[in-house]
C-alpha positions in Angstrom: 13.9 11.0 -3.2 14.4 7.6 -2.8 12.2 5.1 -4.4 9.5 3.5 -0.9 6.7 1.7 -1.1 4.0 4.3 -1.0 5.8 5.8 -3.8 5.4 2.6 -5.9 1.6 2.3 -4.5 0.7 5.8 -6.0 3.1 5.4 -9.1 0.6 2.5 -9.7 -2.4 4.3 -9.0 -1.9 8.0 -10.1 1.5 9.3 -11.9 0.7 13.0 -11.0 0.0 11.6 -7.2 3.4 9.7 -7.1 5.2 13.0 -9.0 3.6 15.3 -5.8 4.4 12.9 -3.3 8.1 12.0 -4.9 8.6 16.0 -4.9 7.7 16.5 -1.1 4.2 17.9 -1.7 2.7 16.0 0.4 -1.4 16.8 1.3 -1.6 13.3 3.2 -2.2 14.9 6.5 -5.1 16.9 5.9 -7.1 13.6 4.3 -9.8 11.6 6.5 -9.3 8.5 4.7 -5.5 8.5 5.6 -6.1 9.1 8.8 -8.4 6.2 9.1 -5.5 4.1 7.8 -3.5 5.2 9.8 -5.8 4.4 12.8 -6.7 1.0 11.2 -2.5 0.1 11.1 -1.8 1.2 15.2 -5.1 -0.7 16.0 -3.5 -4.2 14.5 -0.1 -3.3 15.7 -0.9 -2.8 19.2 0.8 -4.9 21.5 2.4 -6.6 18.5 6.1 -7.4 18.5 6.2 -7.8 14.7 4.4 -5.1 13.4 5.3 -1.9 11.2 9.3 -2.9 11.0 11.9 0.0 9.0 14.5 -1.7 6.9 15.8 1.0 4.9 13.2 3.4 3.5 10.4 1.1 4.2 7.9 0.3 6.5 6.5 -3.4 6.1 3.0 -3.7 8.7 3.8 -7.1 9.7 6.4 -9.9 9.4 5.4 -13.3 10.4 7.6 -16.7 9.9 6.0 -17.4 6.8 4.2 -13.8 5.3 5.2 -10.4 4.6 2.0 -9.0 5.7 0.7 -5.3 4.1 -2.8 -3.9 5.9 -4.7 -1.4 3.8 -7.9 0.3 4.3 -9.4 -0.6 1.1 -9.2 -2.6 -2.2 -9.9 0.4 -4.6 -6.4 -0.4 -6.2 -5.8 -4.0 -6.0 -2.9 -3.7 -8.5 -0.8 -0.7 -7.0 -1.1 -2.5 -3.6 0.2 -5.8 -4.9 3.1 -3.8 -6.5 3.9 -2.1 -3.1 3.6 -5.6 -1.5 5.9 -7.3 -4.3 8.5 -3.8 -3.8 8.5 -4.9 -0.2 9.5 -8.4 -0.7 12.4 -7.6 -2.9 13.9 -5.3 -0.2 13.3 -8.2 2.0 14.8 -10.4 -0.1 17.8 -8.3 -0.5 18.6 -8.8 2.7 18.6 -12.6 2.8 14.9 -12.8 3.8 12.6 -14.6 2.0 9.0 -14.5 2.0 5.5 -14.7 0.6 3.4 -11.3 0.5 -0.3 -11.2 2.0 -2.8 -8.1 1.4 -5.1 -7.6 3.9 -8.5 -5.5 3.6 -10.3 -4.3 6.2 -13.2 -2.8 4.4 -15.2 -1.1 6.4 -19.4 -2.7 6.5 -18.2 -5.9 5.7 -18.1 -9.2 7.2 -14.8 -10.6 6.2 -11.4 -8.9 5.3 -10.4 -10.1 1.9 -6.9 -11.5 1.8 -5.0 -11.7 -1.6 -1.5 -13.5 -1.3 1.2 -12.1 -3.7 4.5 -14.0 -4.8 7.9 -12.4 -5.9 9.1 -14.0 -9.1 12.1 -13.6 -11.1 9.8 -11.9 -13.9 8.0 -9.2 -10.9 12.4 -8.5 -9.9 13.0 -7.6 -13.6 9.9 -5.8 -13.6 10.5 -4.0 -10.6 13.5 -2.6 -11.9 12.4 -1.2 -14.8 9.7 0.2 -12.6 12.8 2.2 -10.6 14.0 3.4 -13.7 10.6 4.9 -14.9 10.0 6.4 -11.7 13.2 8.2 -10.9 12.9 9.6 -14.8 9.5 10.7 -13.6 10.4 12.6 -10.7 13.2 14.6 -12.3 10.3 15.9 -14.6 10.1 20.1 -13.9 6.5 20.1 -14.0 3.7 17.0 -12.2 2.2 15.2 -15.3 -0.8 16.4 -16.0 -4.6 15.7 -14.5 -5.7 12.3 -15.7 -9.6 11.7 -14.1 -8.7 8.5 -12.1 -11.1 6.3 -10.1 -11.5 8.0 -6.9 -10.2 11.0 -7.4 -12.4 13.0 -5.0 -11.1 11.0 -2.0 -7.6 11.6 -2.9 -5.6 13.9 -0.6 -4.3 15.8 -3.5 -8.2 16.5 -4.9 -7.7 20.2 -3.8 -4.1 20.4 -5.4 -4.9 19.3 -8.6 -9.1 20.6 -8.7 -9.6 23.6 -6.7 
């Protein structure tokens, strides 16, 4: 499978999630909070002219003049989201298209979305390569590593797969 963004999101977040996933086990549609992100991304995009654009095997949310622009439902995983943002930027910029990333929250009972902005440097490029190489070893693994208690495991789409 070739390497996408959500890939690099769980890789970041749960190495027996991203070895599922990267395998085509996927439990995603069976999980209420994917289904509210998924609601959450057509709500934003609707009527929108630049949202959720494919280039190649991603899907970016939003492209504005200035921002590569990545919705998510919640900021339980700060770090695997900036990854999948930073990812995004390099396909981008592989293409002759340069811009800055922005991470957009929409928690739900809160006031204000949080907004982090995230920059692709030369150091994040060489990173992100190695990153490639450590995932595509990863998914030619026989067997998912094993269970690894991670922060929310019970809302994970895969809690069934790996509990009960």
């Amino acid at each position: 499978m070739k390497i996408n963004g959500t890939l690099i999101n769980y890789y970041f977040h749960c190495k027996r999630q991203f070895w599922l996933h990267g395998n085509r086990i996927n439990m995603e549609y069976t999980n209420e909070d994917v289904k509210i992100g998924k609601a959450i991304h057509e709500l934003k995009a609707e009527g929108k002219d630049n949202a959720e654009i494919a280039i190649d095997n991603v899907k970016i949310d939003k492209l504005t003049k200035d921002y590569l622009v990545e919705i998510k439902k919640s900021d339980a995983d700060v770090e695997a989201s900036k990854w999948q943002v930073l990812f995004y930027l390099s396909v981008l910029k592989s293409k002759g298209i340069i811009r800055e990333g922005k991470l957009e929250f929409q928690e739900k009972n809160k006031q204000d979305k949080k907004i982090i902005y995230v920059s692709l440097t030369e150091e994040s490029e060489n990173r992100l390569k190695d990153l490639e190489v450590e995932m595509e070893k990863l998914l030619e693994e026989e067997i998912p590593p094993k269970i690894g208690k991670v922060k929310g495991c019970r809302k994970c789409a895969y809690y069934e797969y790996c509990y009960i």
